[in-house]
N, C-alpha and C positions, 0 to 999 in steps of 0.2 A: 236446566230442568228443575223443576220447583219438588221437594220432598214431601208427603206428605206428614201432617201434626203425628200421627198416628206411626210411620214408620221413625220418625224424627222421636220421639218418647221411648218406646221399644230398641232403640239402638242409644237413646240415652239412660234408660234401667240397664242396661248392658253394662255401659261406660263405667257407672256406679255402683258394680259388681266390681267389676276389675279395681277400683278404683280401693273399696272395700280388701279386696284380696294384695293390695300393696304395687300393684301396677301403675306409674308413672304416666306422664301423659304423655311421653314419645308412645308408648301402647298403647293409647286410646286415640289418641290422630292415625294412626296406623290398623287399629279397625276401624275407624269410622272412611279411611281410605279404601281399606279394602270391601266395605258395603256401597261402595261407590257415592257416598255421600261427598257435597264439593267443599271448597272451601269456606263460603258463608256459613251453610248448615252447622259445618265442624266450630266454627267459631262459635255461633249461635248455643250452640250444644256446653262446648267448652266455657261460656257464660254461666251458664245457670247449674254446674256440679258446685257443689263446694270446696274450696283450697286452688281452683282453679279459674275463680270468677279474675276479671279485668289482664288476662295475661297478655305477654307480648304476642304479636300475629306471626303464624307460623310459616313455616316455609316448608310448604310440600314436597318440593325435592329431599329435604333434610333428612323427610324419614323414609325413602327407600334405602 
């Protein structure tokens, strides 16, 4: 399923709320799971925050 630019932006101003308020990135793979976004998008996303660009590839099971 392809995300739209539009919902992919708005779930990444989210991220960088959280991200602002001291949340780690097990919590933001963890909503961006729970907004049903897949693992590209998460990565994609995870590229372009800052302190987060170029990270290792996550593993989706890790964060239930």
């Amino acid at each position: 399923m392809m995300t739209s630019d539009f919902v992919k932006q708005v779930h990444l101003e989210t991220a960088r709320r959280y991200q602002q308020q001291g949340y780690g990135m097990d919590a933001l793979i963890e909503h961006f799971h729970k907004v049903a976004l897949d693992d590209d998008d998460i990565a994609e996303l995870l590229s372009q925050m800052q302190g987060f660009g170029a990270k290792q590839q996550h593993d989706k099971d890790s964060c239930l």
